[in-house]
PDB file of N, CA, C and O in Angstrom:
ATOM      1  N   UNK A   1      10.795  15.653  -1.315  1.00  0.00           N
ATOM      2  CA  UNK A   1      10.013  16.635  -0.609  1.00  0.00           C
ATOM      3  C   UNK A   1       8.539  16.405  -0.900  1.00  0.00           C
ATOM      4  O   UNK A   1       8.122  16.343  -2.057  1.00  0.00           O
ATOM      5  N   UNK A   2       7.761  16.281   0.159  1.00  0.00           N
ATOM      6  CA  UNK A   2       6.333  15.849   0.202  1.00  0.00           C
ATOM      7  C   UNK A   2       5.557  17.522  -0.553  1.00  0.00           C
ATOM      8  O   UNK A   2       5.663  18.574   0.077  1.00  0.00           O
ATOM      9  N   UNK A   3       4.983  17.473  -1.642  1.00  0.00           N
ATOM     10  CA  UNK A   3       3.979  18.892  -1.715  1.00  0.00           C
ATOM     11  C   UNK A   3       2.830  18.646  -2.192  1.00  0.00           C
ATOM     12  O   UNK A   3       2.659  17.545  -2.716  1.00  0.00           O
ATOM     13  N   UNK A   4       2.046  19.331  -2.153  1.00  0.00           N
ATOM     14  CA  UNK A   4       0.532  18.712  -2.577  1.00  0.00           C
ATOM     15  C   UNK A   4       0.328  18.575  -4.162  1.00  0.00           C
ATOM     16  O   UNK A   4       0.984  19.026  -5.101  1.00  0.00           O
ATOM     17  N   UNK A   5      -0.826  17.786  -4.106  1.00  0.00           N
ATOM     18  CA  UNK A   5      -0.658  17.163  -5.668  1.00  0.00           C
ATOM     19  C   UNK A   5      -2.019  17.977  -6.504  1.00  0.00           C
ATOM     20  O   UNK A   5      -3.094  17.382  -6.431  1.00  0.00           O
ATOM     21  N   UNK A   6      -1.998  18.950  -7.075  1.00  0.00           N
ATOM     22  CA  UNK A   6      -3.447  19.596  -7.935  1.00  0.00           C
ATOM     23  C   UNK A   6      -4.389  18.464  -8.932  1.00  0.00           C
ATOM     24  O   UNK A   6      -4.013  17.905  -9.963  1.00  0.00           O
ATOM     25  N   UNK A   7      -5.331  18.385  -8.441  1.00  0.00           N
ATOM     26  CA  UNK A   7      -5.901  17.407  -9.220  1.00  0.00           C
ATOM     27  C   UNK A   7      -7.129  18.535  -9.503  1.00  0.00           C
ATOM     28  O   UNK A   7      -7.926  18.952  -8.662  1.00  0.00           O
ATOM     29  N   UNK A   8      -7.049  18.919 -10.976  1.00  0.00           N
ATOM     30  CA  UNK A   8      -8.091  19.648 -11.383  1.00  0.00           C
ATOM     31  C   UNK A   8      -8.221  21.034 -10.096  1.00  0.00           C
ATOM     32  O   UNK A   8      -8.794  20.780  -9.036  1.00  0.00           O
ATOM     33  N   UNK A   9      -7.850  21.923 -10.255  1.00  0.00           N
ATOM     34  CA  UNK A   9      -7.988  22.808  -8.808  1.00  0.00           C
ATOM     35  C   UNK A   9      -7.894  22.540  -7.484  1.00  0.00           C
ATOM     36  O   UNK A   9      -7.700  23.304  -6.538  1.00  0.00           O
ATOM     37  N   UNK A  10      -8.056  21.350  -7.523  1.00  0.00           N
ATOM     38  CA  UNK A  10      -7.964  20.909  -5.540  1.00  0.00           C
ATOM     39  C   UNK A  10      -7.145  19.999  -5.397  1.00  0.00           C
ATOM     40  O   UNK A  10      -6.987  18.852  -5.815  1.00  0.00           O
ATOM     41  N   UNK A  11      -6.467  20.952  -4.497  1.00  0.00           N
ATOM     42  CA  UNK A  11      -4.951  20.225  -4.065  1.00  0.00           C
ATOM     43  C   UNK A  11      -5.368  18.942  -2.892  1.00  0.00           C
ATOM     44  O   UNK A  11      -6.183  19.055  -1.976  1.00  0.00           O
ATOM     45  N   UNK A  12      -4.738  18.006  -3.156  1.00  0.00           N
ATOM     46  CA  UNK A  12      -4.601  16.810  -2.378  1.00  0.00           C
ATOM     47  C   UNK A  12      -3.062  16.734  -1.271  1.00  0.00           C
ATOM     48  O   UNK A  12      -1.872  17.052  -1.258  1.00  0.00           O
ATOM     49  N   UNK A  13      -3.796  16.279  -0.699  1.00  0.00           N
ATOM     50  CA  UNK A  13      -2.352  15.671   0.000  1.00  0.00           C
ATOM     51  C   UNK A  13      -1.669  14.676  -0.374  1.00  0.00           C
ATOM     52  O   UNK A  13      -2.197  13.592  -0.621  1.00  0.00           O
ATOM     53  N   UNK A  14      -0.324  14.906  -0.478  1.00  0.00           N
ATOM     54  CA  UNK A  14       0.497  13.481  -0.627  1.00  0.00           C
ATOM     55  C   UNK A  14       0.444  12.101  -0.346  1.00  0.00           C
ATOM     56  O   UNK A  14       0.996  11.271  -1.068  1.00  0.00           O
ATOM     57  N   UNK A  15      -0.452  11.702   1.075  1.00  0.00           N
ATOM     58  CA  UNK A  15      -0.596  10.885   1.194  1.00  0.00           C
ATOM     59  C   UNK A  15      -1.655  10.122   0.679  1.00  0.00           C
ATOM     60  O   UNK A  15      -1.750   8.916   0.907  1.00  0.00           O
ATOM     61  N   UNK A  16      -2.659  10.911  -0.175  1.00  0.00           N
ATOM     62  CA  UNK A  16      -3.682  10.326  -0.842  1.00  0.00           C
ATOM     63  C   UNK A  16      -3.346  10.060  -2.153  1.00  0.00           C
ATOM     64  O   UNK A  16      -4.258   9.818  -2.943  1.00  0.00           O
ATOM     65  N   UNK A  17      -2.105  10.061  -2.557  1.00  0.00           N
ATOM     66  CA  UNK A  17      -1.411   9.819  -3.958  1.00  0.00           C
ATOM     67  C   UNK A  17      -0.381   8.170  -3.722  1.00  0.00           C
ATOM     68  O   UNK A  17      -0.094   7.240  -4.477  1.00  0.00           O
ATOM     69  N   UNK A  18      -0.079   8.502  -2.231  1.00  0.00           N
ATOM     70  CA  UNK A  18       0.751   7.277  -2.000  1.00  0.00           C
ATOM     71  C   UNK A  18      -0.251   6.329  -1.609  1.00  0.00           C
ATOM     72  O   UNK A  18      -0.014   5.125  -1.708  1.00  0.00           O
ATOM     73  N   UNK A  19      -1.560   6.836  -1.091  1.00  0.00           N
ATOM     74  CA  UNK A  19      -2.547   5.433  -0.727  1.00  0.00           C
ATOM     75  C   UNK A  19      -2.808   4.939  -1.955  1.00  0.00           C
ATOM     76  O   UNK A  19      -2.646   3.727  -2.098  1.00  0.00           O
ATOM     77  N   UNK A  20      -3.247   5.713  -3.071  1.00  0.00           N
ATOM     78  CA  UNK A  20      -3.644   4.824  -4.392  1.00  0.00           C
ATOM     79  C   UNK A  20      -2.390   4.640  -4.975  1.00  0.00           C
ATOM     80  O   UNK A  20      -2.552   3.848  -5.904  1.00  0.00           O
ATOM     81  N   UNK A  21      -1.316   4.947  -4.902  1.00  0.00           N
ATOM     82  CA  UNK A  21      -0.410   3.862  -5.149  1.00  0.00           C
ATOM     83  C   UNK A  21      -0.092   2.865  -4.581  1.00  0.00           C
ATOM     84  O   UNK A  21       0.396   1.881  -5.137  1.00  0.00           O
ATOM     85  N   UNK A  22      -0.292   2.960  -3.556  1.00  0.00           N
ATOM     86  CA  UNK A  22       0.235   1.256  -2.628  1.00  0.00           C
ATOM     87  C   UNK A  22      -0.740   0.062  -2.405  1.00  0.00           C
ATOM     88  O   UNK A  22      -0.546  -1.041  -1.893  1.00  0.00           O
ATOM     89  N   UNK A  23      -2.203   0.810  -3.123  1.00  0.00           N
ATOM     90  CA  UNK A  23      -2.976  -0.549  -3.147  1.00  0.00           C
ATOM     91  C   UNK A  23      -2.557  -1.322  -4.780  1.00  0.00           C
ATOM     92  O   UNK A  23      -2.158  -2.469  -4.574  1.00  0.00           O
ATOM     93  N   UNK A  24      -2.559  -1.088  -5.765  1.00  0.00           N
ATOM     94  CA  UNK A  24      -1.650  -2.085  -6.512  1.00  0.00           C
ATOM     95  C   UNK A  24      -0.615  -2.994  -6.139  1.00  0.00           C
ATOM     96  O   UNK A  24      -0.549  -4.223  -6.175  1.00  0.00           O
ATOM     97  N   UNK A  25       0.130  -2.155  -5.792  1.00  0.00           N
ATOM     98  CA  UNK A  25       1.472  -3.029  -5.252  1.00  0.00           C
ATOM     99  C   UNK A  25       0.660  -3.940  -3.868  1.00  0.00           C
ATOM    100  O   UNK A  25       1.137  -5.025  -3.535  1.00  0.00           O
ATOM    101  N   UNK A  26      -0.020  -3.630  -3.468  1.00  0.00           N
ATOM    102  CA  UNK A  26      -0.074  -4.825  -2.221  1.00  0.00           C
ATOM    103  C   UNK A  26      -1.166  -5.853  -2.418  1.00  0.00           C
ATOM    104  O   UNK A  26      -1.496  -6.777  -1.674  1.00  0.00           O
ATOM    105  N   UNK A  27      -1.718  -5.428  -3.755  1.00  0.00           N
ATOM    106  CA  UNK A  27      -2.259  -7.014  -4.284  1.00  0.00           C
ATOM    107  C   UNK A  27      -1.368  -7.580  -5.257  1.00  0.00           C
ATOM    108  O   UNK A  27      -1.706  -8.626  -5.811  1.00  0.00           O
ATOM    109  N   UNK A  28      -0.519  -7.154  -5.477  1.00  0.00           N
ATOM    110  CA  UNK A  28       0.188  -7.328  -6.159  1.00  0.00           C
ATOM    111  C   UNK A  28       1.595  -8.784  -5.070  1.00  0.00           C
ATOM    112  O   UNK A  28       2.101  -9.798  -5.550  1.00  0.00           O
ATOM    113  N   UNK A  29       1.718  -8.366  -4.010  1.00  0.00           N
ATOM    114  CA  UNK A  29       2.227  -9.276  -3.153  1.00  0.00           C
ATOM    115  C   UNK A  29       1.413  -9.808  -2.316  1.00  0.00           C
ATOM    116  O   UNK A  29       2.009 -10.498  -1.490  1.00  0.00           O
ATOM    117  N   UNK A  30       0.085  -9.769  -2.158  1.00  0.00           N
ATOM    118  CA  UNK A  30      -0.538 -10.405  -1.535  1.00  0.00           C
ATOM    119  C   UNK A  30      -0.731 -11.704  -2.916  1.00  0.00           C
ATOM    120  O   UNK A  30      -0.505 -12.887  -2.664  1.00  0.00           O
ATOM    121  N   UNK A  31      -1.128 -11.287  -4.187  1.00  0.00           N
ATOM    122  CA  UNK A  31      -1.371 -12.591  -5.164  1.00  0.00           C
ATOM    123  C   UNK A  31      -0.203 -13.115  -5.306  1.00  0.00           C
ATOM    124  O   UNK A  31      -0.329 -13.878  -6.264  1.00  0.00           O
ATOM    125  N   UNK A  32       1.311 -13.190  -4.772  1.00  0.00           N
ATOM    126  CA  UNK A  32       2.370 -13.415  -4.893  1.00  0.00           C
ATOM    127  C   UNK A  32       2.442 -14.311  -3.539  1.00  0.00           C
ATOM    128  O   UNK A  32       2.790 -15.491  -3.594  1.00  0.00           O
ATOM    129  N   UNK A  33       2.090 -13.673  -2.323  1.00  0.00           N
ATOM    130  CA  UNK A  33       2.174 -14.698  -1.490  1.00  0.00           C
ATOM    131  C   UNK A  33       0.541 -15.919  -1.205  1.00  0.00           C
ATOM    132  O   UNK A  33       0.668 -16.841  -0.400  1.00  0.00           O
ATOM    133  N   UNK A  34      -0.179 -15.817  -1.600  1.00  0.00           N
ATOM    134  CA  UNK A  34      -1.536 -16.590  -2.053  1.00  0.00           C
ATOM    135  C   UNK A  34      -1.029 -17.883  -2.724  1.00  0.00           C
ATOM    136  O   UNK A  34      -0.924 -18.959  -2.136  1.00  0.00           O
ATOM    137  N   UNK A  35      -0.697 -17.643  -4.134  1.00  0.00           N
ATOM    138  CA  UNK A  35       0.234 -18.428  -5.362  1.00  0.00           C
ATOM    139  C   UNK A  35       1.102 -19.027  -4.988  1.00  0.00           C
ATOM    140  O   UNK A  35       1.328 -20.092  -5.563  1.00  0.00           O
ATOM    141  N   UNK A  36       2.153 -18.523  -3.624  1.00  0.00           N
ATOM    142  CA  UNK A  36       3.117 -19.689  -3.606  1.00  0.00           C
ATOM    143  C   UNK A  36       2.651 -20.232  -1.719  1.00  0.00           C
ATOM    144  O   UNK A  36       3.558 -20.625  -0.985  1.00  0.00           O
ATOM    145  N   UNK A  37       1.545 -20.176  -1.328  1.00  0.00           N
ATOM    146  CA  UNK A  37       1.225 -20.826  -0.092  1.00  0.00           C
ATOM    147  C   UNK A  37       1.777 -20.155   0.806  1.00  0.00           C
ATOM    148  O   UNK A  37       2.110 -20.964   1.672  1.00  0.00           O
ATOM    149  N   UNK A  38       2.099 -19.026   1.136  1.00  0.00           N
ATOM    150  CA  UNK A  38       2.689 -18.481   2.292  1.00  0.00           C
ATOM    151  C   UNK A  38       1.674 -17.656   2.832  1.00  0.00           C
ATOM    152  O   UNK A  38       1.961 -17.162   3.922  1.00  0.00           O
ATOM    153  N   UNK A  39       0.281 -17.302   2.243  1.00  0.00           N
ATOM    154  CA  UNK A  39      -0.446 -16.886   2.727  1.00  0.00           C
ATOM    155  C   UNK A  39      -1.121 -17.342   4.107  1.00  0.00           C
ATOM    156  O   UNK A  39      -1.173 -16.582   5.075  1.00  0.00           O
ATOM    157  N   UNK A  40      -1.672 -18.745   4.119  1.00  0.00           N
ATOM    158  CA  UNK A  40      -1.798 -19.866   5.085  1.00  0.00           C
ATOM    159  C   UNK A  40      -0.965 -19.800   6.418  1.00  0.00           C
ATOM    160  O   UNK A  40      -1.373 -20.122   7.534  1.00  0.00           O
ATOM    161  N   UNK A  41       0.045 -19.410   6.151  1.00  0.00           N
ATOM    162  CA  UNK A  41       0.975 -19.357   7.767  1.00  0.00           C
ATOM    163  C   UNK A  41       0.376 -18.938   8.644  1.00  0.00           C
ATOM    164  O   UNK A  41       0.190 -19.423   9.759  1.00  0.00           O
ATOM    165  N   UNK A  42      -0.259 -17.237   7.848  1.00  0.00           N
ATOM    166  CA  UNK A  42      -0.704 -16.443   9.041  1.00  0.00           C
ATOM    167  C   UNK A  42      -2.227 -16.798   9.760  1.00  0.00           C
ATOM    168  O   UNK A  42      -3.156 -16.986   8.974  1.00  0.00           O
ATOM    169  N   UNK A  43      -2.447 -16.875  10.931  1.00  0.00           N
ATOM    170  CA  UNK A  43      -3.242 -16.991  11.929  1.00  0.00           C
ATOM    171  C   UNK A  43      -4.833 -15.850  11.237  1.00  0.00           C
ATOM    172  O   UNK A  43      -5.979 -16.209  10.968  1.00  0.00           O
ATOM    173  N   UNK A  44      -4.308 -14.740  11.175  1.00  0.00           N
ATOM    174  CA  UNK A  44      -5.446 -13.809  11.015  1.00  0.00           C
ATOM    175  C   UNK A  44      -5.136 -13.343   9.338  1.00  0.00           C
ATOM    176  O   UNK A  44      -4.181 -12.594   9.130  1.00  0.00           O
ATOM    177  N   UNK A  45      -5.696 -13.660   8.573  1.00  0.00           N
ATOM    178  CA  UNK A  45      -4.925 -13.395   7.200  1.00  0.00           C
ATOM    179  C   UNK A  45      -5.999 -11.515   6.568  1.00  0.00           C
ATOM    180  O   UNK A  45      -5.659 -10.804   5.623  1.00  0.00           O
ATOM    181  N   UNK A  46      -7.018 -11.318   7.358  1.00  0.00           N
ATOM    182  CA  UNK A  46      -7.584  -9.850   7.319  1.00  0.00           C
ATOM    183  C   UNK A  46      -6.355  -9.045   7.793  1.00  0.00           C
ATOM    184  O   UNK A  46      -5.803  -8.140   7.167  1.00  0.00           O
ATOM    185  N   UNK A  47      -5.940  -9.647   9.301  1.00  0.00           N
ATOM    186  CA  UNK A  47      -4.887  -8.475   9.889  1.00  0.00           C
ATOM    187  C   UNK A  47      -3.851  -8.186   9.024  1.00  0.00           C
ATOM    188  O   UNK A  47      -3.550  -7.022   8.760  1.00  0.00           O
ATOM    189  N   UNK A  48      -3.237  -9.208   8.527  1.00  0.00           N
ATOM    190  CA  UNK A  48      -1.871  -9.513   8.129  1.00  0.00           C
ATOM    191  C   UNK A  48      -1.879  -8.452   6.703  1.00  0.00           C
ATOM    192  O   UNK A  48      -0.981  -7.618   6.584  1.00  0.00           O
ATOM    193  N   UNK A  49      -3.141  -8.600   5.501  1.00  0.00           N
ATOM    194  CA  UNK A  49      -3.326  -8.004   4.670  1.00  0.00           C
ATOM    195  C   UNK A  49      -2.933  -6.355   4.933  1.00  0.00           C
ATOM    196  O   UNK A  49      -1.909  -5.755   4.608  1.00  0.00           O
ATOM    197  N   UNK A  50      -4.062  -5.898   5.597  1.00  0.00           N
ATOM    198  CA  UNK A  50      -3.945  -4.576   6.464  1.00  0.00           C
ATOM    199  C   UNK A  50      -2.749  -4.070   7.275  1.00  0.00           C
ATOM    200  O   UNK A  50      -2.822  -2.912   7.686  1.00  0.00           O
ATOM    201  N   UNK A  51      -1.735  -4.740   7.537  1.00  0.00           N
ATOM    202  CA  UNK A  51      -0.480  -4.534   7.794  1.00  0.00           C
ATOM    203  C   UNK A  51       0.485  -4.686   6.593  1.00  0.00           C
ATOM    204  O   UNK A  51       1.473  -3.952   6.616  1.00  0.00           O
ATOM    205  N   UNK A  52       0.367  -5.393   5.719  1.00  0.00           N
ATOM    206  CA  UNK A  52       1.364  -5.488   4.865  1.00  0.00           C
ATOM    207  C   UNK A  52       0.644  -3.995   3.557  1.00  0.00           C
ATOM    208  O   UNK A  52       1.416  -3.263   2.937  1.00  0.00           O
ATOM    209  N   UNK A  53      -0.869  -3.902   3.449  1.00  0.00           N
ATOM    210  CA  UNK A  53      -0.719  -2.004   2.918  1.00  0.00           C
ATOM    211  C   UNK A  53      -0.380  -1.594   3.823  1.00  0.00           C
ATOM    212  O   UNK A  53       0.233  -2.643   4.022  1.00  0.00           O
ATOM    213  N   UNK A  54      -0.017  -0.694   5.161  1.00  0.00           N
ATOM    214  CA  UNK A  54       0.420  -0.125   5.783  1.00  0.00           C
ATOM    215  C   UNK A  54       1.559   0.154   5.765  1.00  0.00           C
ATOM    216  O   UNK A  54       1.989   1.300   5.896  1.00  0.00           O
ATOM    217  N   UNK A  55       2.440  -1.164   5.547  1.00  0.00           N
ATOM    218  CA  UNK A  55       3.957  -0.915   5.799  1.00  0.00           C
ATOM    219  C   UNK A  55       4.384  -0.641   4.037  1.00  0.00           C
ATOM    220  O   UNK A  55       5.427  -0.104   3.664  1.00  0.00           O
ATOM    221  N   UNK A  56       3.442  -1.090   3.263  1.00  0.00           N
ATOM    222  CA  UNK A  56       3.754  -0.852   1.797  1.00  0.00           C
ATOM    223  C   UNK A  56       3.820   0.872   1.715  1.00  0.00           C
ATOM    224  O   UNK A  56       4.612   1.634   1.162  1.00  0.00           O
ATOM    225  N   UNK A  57       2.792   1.058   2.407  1.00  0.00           N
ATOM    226  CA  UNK A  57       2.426   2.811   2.590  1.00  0.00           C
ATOM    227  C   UNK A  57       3.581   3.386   3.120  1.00  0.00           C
ATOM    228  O   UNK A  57       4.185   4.336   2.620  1.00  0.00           O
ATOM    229  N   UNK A  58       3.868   2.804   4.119  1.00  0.00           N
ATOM    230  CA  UNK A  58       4.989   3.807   4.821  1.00  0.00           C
ATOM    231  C   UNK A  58       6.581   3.623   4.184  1.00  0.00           C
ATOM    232  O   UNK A  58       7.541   4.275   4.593  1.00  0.00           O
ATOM    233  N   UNK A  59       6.660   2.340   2.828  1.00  0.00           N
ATOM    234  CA  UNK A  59       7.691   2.403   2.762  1.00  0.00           C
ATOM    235  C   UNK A  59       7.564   3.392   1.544  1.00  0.00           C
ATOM    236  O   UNK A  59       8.439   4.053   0.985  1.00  0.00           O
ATOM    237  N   UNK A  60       6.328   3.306   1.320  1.00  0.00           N
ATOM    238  CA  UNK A  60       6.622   4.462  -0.581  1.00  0.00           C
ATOM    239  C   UNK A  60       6.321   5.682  -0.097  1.00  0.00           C
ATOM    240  O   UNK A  60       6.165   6.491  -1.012  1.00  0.00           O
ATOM    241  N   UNK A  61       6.138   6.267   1.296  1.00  0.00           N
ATOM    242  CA  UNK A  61       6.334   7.550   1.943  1.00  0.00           C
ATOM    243  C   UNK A  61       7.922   7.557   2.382  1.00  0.00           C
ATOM    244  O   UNK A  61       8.237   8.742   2.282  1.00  0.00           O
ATOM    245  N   UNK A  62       8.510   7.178   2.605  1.00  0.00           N
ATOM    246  CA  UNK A  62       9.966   7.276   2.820  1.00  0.00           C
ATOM    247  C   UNK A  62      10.399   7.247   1.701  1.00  0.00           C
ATOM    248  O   UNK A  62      10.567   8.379   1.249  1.00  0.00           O
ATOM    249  N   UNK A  63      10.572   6.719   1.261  1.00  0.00           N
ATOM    250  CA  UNK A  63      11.368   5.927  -0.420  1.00  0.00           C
ATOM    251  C   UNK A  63      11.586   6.773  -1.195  1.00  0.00           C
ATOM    252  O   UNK A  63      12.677   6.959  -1.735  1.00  0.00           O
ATOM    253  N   UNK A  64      10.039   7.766  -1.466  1.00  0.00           N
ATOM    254  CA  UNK A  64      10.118   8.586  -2.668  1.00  0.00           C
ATOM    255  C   UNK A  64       9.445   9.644  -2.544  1.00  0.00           C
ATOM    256  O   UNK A  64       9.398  10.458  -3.467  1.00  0.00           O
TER     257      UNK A  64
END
């Protein structure tokens, strides 16, 4: 269940708890795919970044 998060008196929204969590994790597989050359495939490697936090986002909004 999504509820807001009190940080010092002011409540946040949930999704500003899952954005700073999902930027770790997505350098975290972005230096994972860099390291083993799979970065290179992609055509636009700005877009690709910015889609892979996004979908990191939306999976740790479902997930948990």
């Amino acid at each position: 269940m999504l509820t807001e998060f009190n940080l010092f008196g002011v409540f946040m929204a949930p999704i500003v708890v899952y954005a700073l969590a999902a930027l770790p994790l997505t350098m975290c597989v972005r230096f994972v795919l860099w390291w083993s050359g799979l970065l290179g495939w992609f055509w636009h490697i700005a877009l690709f970044e910015v889609s892979l936090y996004v979908c990191i986002l939306c999976l740790l909004i479902l997930y948990i």
